[in-house]
N, C-alpha and C positions, 0 to 999 in steps of 0.2 A: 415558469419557475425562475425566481431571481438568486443567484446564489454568485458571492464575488470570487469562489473559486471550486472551481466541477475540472474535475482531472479523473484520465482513464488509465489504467495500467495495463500491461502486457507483459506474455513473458516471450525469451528469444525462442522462436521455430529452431525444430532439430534439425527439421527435413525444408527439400525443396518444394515442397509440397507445403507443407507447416508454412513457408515463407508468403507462398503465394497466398492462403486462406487468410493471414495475417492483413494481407494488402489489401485483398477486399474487406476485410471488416473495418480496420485504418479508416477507408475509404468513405465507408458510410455512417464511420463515428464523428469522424472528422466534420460530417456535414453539422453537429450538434454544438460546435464550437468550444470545447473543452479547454481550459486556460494550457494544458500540459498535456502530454502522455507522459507516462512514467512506464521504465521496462524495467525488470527485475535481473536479478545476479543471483548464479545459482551456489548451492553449498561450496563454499572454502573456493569463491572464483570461478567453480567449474563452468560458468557460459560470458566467461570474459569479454570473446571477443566476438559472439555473437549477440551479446548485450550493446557492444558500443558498434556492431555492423545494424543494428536493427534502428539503435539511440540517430544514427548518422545520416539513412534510410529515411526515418520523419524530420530530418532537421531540411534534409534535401526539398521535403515536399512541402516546406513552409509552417512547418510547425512549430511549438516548443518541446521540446522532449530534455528528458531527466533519467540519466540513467542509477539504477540503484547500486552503491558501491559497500563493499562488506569485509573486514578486516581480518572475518577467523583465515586462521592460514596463508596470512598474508605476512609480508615484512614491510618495513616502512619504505625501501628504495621500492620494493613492488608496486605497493599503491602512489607511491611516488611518479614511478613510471607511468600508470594508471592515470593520473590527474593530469598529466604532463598530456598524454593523448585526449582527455575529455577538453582540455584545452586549445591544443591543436587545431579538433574539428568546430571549436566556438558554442562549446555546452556551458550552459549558465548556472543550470542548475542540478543538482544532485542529490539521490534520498540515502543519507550515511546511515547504515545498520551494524551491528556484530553482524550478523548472517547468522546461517544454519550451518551445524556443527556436520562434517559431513563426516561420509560411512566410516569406520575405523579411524575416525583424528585422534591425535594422541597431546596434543596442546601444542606449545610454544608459538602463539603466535605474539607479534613484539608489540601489537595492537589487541588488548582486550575485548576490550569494550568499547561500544559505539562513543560514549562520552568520549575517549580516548582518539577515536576518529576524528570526531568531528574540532576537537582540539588541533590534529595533527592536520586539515583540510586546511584552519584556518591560520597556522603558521604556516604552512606551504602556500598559501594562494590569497591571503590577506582576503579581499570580500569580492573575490572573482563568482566563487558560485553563492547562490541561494541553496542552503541547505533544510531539505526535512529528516526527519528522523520520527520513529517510530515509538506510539504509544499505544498503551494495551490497558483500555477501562475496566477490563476483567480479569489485570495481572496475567503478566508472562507468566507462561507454564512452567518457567524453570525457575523465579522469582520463590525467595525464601516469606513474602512475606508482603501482601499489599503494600504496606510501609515503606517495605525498601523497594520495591518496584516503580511506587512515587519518586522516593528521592533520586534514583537510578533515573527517572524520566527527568527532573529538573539539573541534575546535572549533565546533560545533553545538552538542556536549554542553556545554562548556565556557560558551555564550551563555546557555545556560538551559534547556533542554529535557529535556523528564522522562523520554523513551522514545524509542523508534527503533522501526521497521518495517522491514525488509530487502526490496531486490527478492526475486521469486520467483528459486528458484535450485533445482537437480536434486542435486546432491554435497552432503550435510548437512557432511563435511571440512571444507569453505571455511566454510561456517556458524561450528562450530566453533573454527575456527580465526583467523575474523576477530574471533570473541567472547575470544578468549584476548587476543590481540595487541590489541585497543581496550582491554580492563582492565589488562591490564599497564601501558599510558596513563594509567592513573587514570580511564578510564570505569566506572562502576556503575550506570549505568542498565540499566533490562529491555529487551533488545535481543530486539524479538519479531520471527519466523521469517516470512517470508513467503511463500500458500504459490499455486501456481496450478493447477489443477485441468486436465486433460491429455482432453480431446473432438475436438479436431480437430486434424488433425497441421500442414497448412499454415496454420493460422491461427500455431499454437505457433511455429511455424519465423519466420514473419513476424516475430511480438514478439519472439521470442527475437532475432532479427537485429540489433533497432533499439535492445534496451536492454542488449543486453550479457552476457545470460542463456546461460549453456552447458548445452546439452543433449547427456547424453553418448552417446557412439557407439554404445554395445550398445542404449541408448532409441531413440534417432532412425533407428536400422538396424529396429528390429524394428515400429517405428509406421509406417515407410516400406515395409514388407513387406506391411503390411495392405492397403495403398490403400484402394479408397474402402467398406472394411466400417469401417462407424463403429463398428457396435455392438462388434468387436472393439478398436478404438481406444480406447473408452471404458472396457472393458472392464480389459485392459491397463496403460491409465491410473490407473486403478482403484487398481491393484494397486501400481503405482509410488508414485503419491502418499500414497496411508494408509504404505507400507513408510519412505517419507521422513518423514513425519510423528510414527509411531511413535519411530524413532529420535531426533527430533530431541528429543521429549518426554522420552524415556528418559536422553539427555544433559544434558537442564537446562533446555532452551528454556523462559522464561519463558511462550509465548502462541505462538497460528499466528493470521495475520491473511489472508481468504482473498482471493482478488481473482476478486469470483462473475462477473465481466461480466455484469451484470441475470440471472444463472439461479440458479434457487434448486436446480436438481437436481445439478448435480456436485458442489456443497457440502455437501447433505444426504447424498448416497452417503458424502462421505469421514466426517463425521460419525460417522454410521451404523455405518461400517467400524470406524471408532477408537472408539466407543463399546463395540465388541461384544469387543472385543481386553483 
């Protein structure tokens, strides 16, 4: 599989335990030669500093890594702070979000919205990092309006950001078609594909529910038929995500960015699959 940019995500382990499962998977991802890892940041900062302990971790072991940096509930001397350290350890690159609103927030953060970020990254660091920021073919769940969810994505691009990352999404169409509609905007950035690897059906239903992810009805008919044979689930899945992937590549997709949840085995399968194709 040729593709000019394949990045894996993660998110920081709670446990000493979580850390170590992370290494070995790391470990055997890593053999697949990924342009990036990218680690996540949890609601309103909560895994700060196990975000830039993990980002630090791959930089050590000769990697590229990008930590995800996210403004709800932040001030601007915080992430300030925040940059100043991703700088420190010689981090290039960064995926700027809002984030998720975490339990009980009541507002006031002095940074809205990701545009706003990534505004504020690039006065504080002029073109130190490569930034991505976040796009959703199938509109943010919390977006008034496909409309404004476009122009809410082009003015990110518009702040200074280099790339985009898509939620994971099932219908390559939307993909497609949200990459027409953002250029016709005057975006040019490489809007890479985001892809998420299909093992367990109620977990998938779960996330799919909270970010806005459609999973279509001949999929979720026929994963819900399996019940609980995973191994056909996986199986299945298998077959869905390399068939999305393919095509997306075949259409122009700049890159697939995968979102391993700390496992290095459904990654490697799709890998695997698109390699041999």
């Amino acid at each position: 599989m040729q593709t000019n940019n394949f990045s894996i995500e993660f998110y920081p382990p709670k446990t000493a335990e979580g850390a170590d499962k992370l290494r070995l998977a790391r470990a055997k991802l890593a053999g697949l030669g990924p342009t990036y890892f990218s680690v996540t940041f949890g609601a309103g900062g909560s895994t700060q500093q196990g975000t830039l302990d993990t980002v630090t971790e791959i930089l050590a072991e000769g990697h590229v890594a990008a930590p995800h940096l996210s403004c709800v509930g932040g001030s601007r001397a915080s992430i300030r702070a925040v940059l100043e350290q991703f700088r420190a350890a010689g981090i290039r690159r960064v995926v700027a979000l809002r984030g998720d609103l975490p339990s009980g927030y009541g507002g006031g953060s002095e940074l809205r919205y990701a545009s706003e970020l990534v505004e504020f990254i690039r006065a504080e660091t002029g073109d130190w990092f490569h930034i991505e920021v976040a796009a959703y073919p199938e509109m943010h769940p919390q977006a008034r309006s496909p409309q404004d969810d476009l122009h809410n994505f082009v003015r990110k691009i518009d702040a200074g950001a280099n790339a985009a990352i898509t939620q994971y999404f099932y219908n390559a169409d939307a993909y497609f078609k949200f990459v027409d509609e953002a250029s016709r905007l005057g975006v040019k950035v490489p809007i890479v594909a985001g892809i998420m690897p299909i093992t367990n059906y109620t977990q998938l239903m779960r996330f799919s529910d909270m970010c806005g992810a459609e999973i279509p009805r001949w999929v979720r008919l026929k994963l819900a038929s399996f019940g609980d044979d995973s191994a056909s689930i996986k199986a299945f899945g298998l077959d869905v995500v390399s068939d999305l992937c393919e095509k997306l590549l075949k259409g122009g997709a700049p890159g697939l960015h995968f979102y391993s949840m700390n496992q290095a085995a459904p990654t490697t399968a799709l890998w695997q699959r698109l390699a041999g194709r």
